[in-house]
C-alpha positions in Angstrom: 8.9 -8.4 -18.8 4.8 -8.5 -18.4 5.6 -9.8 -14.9 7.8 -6.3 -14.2 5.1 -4.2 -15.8 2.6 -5.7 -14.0 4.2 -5.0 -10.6 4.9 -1.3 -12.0 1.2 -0.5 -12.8 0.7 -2.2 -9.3 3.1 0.1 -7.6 1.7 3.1 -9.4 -1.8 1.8 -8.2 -0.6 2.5 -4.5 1.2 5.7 -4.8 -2.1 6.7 -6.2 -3.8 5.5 -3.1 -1.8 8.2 -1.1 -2.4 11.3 -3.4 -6.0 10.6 -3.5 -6.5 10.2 -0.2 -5.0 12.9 1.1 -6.8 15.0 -1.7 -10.1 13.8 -0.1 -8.8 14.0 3.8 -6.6 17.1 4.0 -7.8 19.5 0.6 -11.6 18.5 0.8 -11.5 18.3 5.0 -13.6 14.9 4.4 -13.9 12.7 7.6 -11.3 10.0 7.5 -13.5 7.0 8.0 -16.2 8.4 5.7 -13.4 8.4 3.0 -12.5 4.9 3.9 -16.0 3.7 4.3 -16.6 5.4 0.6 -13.2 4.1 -0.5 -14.6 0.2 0.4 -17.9 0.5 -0.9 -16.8 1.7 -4.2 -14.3 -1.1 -4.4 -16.6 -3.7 -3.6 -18.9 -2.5 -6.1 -16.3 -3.2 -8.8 -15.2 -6.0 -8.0 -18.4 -7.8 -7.4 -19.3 -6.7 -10.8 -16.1 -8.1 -12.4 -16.8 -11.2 -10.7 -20.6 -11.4 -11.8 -19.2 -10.6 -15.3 -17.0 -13.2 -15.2 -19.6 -15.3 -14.5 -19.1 -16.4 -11.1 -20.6 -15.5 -7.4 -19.0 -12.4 -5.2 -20.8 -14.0 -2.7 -19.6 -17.6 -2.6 -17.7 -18.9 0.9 -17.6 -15.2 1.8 -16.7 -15.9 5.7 -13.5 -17.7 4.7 -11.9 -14.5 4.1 -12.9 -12.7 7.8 -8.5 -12.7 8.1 -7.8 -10.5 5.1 -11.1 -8.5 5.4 -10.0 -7.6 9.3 -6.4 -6.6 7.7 -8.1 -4.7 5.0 -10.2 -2.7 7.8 -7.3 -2.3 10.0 -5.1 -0.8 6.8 -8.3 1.1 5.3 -8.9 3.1 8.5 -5.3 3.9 9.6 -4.2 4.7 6.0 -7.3 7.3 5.6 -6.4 8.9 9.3 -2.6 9.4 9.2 -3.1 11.5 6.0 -4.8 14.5 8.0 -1.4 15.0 8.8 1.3 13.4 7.0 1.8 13.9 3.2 1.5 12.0 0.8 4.9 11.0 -0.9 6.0 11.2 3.8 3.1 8.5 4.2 3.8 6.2 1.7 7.7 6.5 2.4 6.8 5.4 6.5 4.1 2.9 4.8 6.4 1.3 2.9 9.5 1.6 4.8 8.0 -0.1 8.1 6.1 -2.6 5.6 9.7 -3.4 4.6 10.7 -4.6 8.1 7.7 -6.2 8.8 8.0 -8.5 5.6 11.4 -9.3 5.7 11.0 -10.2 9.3 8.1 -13.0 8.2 10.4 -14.3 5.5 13.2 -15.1 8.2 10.7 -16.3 10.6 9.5 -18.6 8.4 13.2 -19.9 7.0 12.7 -18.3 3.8 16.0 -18.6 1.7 17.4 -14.9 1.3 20.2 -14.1 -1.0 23.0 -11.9 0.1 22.3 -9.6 -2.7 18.7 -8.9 -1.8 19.4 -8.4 1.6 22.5 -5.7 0.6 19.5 -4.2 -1.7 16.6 -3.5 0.7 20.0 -2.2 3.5 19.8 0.4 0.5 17.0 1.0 0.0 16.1 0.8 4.2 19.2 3.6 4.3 17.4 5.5 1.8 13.7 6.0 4.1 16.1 6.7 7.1 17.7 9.5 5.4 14.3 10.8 4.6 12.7 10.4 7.9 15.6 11.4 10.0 14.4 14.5 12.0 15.9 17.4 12.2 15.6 21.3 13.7 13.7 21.8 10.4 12.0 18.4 9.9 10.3 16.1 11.7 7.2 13.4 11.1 4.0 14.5 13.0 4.0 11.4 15.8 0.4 10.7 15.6 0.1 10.2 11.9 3.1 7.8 12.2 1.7 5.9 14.9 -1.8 5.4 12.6 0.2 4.8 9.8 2.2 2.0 11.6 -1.1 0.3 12.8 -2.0 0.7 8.6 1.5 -0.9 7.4 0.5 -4.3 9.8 -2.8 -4.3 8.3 -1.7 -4.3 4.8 1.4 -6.7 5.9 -0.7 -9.3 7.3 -2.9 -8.8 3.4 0.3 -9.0 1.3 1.1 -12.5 3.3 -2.5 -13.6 3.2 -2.6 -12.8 -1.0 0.5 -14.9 -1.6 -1.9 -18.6 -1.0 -4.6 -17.0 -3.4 -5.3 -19.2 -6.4 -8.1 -16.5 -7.4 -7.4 -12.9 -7.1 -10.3 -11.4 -8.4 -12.8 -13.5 -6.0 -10.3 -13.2 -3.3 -10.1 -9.0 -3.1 -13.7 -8.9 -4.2 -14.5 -11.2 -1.1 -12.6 -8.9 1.3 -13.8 -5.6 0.1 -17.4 -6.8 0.7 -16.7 -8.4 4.5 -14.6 -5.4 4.6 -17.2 -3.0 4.5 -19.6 -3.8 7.1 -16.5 -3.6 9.5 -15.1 -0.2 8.1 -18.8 1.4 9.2 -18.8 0.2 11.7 -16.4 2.8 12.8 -18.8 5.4 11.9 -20.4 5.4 15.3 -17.6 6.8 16.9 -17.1 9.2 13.9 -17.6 12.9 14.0 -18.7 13.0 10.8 -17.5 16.0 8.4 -18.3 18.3 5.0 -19.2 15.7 1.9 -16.9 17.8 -0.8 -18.0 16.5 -3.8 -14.1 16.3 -4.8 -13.4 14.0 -1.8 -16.0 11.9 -3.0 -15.0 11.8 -6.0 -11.2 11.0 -4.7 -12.7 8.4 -2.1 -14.4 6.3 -5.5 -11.4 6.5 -7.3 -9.5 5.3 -4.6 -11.7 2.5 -4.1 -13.1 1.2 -7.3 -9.7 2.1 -9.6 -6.3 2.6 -7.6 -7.7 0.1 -4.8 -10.4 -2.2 -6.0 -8.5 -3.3 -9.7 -5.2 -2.7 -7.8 -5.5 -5.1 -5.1 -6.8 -7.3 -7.6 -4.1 -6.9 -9.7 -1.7 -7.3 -6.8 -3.4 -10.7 -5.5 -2.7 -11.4 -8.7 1.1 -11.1 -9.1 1.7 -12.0 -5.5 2.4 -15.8 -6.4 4.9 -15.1 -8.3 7.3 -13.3 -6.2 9.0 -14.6 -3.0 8.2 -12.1 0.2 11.3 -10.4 0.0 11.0 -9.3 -3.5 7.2 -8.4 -2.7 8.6 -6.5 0.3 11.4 -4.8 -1.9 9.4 -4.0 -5.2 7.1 -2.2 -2.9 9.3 0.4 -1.6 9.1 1.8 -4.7 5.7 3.3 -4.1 7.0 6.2 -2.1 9.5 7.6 -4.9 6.7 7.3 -7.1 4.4 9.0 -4.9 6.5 11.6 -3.5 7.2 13.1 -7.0 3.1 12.9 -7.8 3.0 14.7 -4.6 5.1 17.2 -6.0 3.2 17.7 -9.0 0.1 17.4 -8.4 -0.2 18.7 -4.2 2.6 21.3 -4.6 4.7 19.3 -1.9 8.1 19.8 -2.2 10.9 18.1 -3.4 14.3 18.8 -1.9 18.1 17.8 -2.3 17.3 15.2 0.6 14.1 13.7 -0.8 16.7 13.2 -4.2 19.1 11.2 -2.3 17.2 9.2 -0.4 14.9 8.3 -3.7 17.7 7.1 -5.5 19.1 5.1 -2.8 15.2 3.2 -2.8 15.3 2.7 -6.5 19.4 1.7 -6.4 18.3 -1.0 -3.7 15.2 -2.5 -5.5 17.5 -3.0 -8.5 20.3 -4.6 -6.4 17.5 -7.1 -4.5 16.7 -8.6 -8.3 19.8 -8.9 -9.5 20.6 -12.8 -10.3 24.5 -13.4 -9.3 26.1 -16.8 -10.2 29.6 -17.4 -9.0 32.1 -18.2 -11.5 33.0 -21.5 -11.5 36.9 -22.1 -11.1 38.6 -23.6 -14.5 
């Protein structure tokens, strides 16, 4: 039970992610990689002090973690761009749906065993993102956003893997937020820069020191204990959660579609963790 809440405050963590950021990206008109670059920096501010609190060194083999600071830059910087353009419950839904692919494609790669049950649940829940992102005459997903969102979903693909060998989570996201950041400003030369609203700042620190700093950590954290497939699974979640914060809190709206293709997400995360035993024959 603290092992399901856990991954729930997790989840929540990352839906959050998405309403901030397109609070600070598309309301406030901030510059996509100043929001990111503010997003790191807060994020490695926290957790550097945790870690310092804790009584160790934010610092200490720093360089060993240049693999998930690269993913967490490549992530960081798409996530921040798609949302000039898609919204947020629509990026989290292609987020998580291609993350779902991705993740369950590693697991077979690497001869993970897969029960039938949890691949019937994420065929449900993979059905569910389709009916969503199906176009039609009066819907379709901008392509640019998606394509920046896609390059976001391998970033934070290749950090889910790289979290599941961690044996400290704290040190380990605190480590990559700080390599992270040099890397993430690094893309300000090429920026064009953009109104400081000091409501997308304020979105960008929450983002990074709360919903991404102690999320990540948090995440790191729990990652151990799940195989891929249920980390892959649990997290298509995040878009039902985050479409209906959309709806509430950005206005965006929800429709008989968005309904259907929601429950078909949860109904498919509940089938991939259900434990069947055969009967034995008498």
């Amino acid at each position: 039970m603290q092992l399901f809440f856990l991954v729930g405050l997790t989840m929540s963590a990352f839906a959050a992610n998405s309403v901030l950021t397109r609070i600070g990206v598309a309301q406030f008109d901030m510059d996509p990689v100043t929001f990111a670059v503010v997003r790191v920096a807060a994020g490695a501010v926290m957790l550097a002090l945790l870690v310092v609190l804790r009584g160790g060194n934010p610092f200490a083999g720093l360089m060993s973690r240049w693999r998930g600071a690269a993913a967490l830059t490549a992530y960081m910087l798409g996530f921040s761009a798609a949302y000039l353009t898609l919204g947020a419950g629509l990026g989290a839904l292609v987020l998580f749906g291609a993350l779902q692919i991705m993740m369950f494609g590693w697991a077979v790669w690497r001869g993970q065993d897969i029960p039938q049950l949890r691949w019937v649940g994420a065929g449900f829940a993979m059905v569910g993102l389709l009916v969503l992102l199906w176009p039609t005459q009066a819907f379709s997903v901008p392509f640019g956003g998606t394509l920046l969102m896609m390059i976001a979903t391998l970033g934070w693909a290749v950090y889910t893997i790289l979290g599941q060998g961690e044996r400290d989570p704290l040190a380990a996201t605190a480590g990559n937020f700080i390599l992270c950041l040099p890397l993430v400003a690094l893309a300000l030369l090429g920026g064009t820069g953009g109104p400081m609203a000091a409501g997308g700042f304020a979105a960008a620190i929450m983002a990074g020191a709360v919903t991404s700093g102690l999320g990540y950590a948090l995440w790191y954290r729990v990652l151990p204990q799940l195989p891929t497939t249920i980390a892959a699974v649990a997290q298509l979640s995040v878009p039902v959660i985050a479409v209906a914060a959309g709806a509430l809190i950005l206005a965006e709206p929800i429709t008989a579609r968005i309904v259907v293709a929601g429950g078909l997400v949860l109904g498919g995360i509940a089938t991939s963790n259900v434990k069947w035993v055969p009967k034995r024959r008498s």
